[in-house]
PyMOL Python script that loads the backbone (N, CA, C, O; Angstrom):
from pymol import cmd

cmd.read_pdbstr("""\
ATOM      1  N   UNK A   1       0.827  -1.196   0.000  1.00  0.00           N
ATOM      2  CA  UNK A   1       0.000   0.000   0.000  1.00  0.00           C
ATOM      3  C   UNK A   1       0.865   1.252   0.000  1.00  0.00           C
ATOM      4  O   UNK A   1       0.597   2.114  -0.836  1.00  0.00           O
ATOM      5  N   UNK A   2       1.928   1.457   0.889  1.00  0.00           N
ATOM      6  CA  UNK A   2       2.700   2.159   0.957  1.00  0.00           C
ATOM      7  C   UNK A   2       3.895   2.670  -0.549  1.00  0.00           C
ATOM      8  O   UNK A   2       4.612   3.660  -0.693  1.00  0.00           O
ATOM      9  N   UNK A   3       3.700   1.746  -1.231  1.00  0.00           N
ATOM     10  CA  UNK A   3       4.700   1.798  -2.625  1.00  0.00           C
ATOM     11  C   UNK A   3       3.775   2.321  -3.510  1.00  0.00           C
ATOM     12  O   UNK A   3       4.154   3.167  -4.320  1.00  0.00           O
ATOM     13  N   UNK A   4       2.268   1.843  -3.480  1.00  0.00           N
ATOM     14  CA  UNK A   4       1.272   2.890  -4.716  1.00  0.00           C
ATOM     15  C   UNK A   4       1.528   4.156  -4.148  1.00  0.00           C
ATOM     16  O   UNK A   4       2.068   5.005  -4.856  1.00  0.00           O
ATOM     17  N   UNK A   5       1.123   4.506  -2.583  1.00  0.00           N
ATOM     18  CA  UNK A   5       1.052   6.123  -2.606  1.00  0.00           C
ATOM     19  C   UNK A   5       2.720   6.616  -3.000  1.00  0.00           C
ATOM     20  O   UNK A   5       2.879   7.833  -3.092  1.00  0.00           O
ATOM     21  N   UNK A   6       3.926   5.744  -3.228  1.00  0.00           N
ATOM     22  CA  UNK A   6       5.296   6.514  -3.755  1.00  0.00           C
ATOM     23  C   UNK A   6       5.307   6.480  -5.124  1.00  0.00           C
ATOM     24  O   UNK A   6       6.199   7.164  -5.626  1.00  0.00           O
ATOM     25  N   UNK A   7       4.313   5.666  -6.173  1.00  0.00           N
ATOM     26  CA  UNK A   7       3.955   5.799  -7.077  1.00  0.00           C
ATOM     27  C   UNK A   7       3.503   6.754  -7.513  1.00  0.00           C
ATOM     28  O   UNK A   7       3.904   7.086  -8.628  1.00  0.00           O
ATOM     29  N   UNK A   8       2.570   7.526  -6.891  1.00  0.00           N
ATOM     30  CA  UNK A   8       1.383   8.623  -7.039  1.00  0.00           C
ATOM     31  C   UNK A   8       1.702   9.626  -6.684  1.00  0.00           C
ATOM     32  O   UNK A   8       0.927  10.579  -6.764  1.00  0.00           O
ATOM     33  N   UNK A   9       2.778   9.734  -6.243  1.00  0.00           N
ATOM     34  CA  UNK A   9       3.097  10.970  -5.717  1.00  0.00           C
ATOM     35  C   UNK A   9       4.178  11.106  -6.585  1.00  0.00           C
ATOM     36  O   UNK A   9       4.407  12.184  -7.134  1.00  0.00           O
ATOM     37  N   UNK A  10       5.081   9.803  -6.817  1.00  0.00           N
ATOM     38  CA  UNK A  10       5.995  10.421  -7.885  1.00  0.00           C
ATOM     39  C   UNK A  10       5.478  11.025  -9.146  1.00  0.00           C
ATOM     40  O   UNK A  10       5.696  12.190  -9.479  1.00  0.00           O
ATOM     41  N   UNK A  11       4.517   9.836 -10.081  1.00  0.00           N
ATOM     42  CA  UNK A  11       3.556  10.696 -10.804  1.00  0.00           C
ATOM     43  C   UNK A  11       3.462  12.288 -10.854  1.00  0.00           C
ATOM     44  O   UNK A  11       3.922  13.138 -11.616  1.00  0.00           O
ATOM     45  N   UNK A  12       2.378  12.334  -9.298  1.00  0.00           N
ATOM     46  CA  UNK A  12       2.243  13.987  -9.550  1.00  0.00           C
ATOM     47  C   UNK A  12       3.266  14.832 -10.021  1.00  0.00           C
ATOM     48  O   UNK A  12       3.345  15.575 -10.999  1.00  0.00           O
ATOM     49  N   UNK A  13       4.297  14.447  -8.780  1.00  0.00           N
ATOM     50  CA  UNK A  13       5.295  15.715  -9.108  1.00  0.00           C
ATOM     51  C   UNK A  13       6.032  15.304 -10.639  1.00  0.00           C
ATOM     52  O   UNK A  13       6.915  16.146 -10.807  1.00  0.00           O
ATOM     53  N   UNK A  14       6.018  14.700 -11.376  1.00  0.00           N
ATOM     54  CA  UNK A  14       6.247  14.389 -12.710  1.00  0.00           C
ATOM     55  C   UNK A  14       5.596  15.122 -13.661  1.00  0.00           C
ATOM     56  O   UNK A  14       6.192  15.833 -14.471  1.00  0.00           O
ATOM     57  N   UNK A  15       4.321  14.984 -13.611  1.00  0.00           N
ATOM     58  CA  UNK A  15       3.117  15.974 -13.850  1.00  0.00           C
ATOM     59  C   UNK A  15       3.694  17.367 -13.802  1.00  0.00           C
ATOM     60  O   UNK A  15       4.132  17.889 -14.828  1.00  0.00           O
ATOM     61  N   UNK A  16       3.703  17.918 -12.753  1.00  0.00           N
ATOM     62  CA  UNK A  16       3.609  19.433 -12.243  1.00  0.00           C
ATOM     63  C   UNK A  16       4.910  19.894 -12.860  1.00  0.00           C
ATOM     64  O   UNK A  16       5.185  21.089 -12.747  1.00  0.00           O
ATOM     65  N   UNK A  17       5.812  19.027 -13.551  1.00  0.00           N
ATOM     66  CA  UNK A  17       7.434  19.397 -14.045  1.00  0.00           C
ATOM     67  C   UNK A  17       7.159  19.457 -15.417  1.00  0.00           C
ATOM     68  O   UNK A  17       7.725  20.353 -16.044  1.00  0.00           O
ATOM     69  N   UNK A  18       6.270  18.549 -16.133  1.00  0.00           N
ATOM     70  CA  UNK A  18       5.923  18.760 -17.736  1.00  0.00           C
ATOM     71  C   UNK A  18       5.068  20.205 -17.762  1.00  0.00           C
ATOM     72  O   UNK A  18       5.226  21.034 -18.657  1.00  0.00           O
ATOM     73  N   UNK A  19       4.267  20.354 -16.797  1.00  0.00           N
ATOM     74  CA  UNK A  19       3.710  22.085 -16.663  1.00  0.00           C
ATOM     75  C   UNK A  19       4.784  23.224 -17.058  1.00  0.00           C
ATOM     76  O   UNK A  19       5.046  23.958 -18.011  1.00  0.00           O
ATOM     77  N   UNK A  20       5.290  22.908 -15.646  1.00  0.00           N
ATOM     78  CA  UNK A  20       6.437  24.280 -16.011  1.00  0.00           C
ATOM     79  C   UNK A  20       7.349  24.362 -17.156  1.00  0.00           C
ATOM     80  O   UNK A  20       7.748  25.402 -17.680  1.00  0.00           O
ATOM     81  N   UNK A  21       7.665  23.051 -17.520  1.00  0.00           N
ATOM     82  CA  UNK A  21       8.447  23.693 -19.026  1.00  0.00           C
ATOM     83  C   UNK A  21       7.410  23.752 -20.057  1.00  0.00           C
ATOM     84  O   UNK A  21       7.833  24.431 -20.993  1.00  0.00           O
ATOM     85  N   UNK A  22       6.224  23.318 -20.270  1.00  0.00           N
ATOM     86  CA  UNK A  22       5.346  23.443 -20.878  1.00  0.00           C
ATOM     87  C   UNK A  22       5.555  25.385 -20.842  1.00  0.00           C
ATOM     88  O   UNK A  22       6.117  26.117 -21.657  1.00  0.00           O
ATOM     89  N   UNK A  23       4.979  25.654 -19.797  1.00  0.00           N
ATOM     90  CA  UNK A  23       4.701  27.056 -19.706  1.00  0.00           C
ATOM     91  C   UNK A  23       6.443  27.773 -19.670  1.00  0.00           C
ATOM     92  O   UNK A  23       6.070  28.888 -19.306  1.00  0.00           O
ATOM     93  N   UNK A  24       7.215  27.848 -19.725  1.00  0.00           N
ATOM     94  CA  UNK A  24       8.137  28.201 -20.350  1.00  0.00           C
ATOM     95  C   UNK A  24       8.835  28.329 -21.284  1.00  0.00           C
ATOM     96  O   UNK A  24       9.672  29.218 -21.442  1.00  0.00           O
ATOM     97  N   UNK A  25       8.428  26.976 -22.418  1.00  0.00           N
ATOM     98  CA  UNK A  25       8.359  27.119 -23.734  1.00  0.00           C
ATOM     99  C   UNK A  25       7.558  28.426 -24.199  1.00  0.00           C
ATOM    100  O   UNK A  25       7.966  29.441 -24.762  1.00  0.00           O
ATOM    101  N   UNK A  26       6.278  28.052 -23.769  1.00  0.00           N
ATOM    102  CA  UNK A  26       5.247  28.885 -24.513  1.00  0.00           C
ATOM    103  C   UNK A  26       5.646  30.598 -23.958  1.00  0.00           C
ATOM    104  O   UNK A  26       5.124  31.470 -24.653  1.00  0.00           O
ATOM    105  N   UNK A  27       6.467  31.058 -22.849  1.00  0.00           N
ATOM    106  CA  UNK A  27       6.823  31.882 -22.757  1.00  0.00           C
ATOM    107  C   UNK A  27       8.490  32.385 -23.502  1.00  0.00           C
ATOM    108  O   UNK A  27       9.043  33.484 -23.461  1.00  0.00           O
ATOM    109  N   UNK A  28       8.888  31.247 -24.070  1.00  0.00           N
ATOM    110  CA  UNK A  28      10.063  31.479 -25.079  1.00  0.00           C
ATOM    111  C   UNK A  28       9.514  31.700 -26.259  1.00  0.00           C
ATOM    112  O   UNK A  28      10.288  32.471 -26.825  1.00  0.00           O
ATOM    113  N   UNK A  29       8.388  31.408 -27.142  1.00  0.00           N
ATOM    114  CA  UNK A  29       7.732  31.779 -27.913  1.00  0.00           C
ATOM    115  C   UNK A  29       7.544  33.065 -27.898  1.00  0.00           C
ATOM    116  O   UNK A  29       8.309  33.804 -28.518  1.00  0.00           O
ATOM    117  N   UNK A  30       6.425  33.573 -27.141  1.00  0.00           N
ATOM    118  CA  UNK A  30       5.893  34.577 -26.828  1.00  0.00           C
ATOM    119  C   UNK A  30       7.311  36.096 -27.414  1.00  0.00           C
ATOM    120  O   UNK A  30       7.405  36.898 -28.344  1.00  0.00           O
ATOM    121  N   UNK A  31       8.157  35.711 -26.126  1.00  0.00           N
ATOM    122  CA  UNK A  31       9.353  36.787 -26.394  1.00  0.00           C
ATOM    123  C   UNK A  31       9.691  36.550 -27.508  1.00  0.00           C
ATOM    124  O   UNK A  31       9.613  37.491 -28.297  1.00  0.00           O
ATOM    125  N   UNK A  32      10.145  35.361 -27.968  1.00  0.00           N
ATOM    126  CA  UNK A  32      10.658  35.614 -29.729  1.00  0.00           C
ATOM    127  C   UNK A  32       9.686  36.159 -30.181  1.00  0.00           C
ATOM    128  O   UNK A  32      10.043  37.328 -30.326  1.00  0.00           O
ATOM    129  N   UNK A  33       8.202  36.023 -30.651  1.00  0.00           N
ATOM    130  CA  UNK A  33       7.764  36.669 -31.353  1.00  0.00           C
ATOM    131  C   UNK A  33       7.225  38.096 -31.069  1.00  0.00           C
ATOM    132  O   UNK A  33       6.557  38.620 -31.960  1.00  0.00           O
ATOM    133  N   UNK A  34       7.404  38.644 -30.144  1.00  0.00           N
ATOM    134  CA  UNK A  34       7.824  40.093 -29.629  1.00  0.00           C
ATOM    135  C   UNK A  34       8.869  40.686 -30.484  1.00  0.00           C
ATOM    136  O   UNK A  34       8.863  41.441 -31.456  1.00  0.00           O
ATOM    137  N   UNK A  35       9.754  40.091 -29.796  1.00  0.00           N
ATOM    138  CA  UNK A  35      11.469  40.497 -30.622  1.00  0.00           C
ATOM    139  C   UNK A  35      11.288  40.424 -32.189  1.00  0.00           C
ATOM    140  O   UNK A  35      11.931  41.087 -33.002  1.00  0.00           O
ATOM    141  N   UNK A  36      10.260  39.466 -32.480  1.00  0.00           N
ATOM    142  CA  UNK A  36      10.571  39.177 -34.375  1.00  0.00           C
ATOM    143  C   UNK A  36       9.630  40.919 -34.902  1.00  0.00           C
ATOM    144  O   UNK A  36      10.075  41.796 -35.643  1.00  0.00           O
ATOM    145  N   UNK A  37       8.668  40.891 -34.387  1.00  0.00           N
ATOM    146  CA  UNK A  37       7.627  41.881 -34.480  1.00  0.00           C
ATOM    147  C   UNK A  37       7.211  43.511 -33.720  1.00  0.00           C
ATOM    148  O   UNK A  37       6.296  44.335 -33.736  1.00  0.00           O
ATOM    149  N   UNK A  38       8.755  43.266 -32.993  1.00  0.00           N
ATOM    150  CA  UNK A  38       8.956  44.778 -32.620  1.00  0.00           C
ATOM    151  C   UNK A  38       8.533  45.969 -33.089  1.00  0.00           C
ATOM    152  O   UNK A  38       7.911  46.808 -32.437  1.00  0.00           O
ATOM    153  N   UNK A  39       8.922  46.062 -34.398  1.00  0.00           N
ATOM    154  CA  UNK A  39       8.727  47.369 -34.913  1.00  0.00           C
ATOM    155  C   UNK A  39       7.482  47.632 -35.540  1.00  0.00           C
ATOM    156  O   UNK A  39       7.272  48.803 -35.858  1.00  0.00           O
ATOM    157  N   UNK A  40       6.449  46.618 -35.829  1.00  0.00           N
ATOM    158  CA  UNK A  40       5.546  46.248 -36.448  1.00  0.00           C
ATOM    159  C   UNK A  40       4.415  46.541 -35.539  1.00  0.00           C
ATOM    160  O   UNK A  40       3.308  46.835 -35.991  1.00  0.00           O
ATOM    161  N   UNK A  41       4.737  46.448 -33.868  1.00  0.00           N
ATOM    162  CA  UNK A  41       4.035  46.602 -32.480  1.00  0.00           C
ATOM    163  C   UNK A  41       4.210  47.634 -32.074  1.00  0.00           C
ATOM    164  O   UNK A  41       3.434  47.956 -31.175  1.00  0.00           O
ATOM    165  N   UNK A  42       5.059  48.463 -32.405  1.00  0.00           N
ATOM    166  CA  UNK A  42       5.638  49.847 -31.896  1.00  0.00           C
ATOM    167  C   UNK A  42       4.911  50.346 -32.961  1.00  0.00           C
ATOM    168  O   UNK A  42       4.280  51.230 -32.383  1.00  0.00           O
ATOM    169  N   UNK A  43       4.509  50.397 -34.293  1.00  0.00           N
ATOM    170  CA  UNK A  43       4.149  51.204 -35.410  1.00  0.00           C
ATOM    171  C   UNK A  43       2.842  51.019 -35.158  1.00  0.00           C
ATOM    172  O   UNK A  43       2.345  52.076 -35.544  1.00  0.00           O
ATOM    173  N   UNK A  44       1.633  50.073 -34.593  1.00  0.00           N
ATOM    174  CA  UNK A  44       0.660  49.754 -34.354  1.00  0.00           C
ATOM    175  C   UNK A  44       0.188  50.665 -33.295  1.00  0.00           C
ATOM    176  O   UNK A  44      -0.689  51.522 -33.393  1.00  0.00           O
ATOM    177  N   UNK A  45       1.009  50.304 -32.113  1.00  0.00           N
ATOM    178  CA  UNK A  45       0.382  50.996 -30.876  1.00  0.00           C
ATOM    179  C   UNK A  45       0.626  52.743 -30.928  1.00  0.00           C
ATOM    180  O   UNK A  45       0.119  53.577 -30.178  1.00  0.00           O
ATOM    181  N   UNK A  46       1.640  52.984 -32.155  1.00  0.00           N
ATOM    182  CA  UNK A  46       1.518  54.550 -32.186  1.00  0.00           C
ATOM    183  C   UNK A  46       0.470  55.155 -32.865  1.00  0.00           C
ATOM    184  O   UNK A  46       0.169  56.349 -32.842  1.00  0.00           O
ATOM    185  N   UNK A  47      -0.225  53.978 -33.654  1.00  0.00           N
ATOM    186  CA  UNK A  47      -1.137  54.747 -34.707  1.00  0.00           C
ATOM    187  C   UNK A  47      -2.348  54.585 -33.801  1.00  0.00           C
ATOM    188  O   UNK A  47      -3.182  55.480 -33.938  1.00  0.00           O
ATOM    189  N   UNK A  48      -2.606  53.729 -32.985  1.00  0.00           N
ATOM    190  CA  UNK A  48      -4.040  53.611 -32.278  1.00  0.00           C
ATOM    191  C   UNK A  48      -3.845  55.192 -31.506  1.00  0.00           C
ATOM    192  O   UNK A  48      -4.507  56.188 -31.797  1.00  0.00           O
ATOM    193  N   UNK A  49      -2.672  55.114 -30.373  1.00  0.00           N
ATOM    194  CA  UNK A  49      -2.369  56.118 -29.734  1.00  0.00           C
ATOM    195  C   UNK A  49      -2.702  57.443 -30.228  1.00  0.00           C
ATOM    196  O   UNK A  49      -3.416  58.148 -29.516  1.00  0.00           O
ATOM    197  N   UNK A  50      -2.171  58.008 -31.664  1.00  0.00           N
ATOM    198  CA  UNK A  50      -2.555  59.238 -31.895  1.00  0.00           C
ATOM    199  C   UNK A  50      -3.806  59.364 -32.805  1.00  0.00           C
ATOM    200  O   UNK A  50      -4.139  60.491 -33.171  1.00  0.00           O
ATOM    201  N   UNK A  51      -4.570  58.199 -33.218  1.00  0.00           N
ATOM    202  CA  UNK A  51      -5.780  57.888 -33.629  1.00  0.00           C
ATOM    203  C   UNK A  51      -6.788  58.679 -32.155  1.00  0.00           C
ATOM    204  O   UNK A  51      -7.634  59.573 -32.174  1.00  0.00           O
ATOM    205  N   UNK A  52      -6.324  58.019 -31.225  1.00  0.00           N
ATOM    206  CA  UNK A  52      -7.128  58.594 -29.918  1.00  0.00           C
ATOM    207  C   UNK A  52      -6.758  59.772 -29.602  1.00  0.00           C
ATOM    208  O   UNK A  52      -7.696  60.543 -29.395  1.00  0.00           O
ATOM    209  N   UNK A  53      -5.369  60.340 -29.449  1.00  0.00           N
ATOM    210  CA  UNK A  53      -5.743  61.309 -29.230  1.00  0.00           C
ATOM    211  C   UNK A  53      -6.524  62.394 -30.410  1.00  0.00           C
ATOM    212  O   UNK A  53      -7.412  63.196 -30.120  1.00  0.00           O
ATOM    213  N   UNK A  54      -6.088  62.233 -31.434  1.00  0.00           N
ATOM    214  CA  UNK A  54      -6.888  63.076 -32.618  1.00  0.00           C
ATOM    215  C   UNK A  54      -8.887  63.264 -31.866  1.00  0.00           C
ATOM    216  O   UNK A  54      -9.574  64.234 -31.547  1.00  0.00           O
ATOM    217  N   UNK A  55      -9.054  62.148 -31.880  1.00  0.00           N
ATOM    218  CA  UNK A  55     -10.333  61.947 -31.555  1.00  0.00           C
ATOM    219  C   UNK A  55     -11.099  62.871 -30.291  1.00  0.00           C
ATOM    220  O   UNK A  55     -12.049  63.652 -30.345  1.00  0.00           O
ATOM    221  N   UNK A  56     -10.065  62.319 -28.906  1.00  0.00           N
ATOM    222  CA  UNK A  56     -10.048  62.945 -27.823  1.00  0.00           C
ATOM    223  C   UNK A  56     -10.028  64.686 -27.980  1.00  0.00           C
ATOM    224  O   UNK A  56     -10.578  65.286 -27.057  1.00  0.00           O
ATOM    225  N   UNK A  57      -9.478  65.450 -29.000  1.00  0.00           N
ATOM    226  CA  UNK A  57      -9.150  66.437 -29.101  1.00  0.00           C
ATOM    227  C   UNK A  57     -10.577  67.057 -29.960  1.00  0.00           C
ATOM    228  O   UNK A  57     -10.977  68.208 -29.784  1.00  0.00           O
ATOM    229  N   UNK A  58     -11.128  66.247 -30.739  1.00  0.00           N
ATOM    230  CA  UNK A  58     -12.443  66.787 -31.264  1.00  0.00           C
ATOM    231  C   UNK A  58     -13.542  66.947 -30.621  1.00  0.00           C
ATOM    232  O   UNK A  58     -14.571  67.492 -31.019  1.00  0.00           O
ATOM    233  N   UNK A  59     -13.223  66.250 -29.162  1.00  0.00           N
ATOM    234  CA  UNK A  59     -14.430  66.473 -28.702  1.00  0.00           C
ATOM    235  C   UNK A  59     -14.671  67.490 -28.030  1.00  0.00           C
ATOM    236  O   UNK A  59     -15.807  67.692 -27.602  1.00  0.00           O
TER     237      UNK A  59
END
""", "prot")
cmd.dss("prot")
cmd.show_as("cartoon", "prot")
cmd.util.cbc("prot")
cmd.orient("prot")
């Protein structure tokens, strides 16, 4: 009885270790495609930006 629950527990924490690099991949993604699309995100968020203020200013 005692060797299933060292089974199950090894399991879990086996589990909870494919998570975190799971979610660290997907956060190595993320930054590369930041970095690939920099300037493309910077040219975006300036045009919304003075889109609003233009707007803000008509009213």
């Amino acid at each position: 009885m005692g060797n299933l629950r060292n089974l199950v527990r090894e399991f879990i924490t086996e589990e909870d270790a494919v998570g975190v690099v799971e979610i660290i991949l997907i956060l190595v993604v993320l930054i590369g495609l930041v970095i690939i699309f920099k300037d493309q995100l910077t040219d975006l968020v300036k045009n919304i930006l003075s889109k609003i203020t233009k707007q803000s200013n008509s009213i």
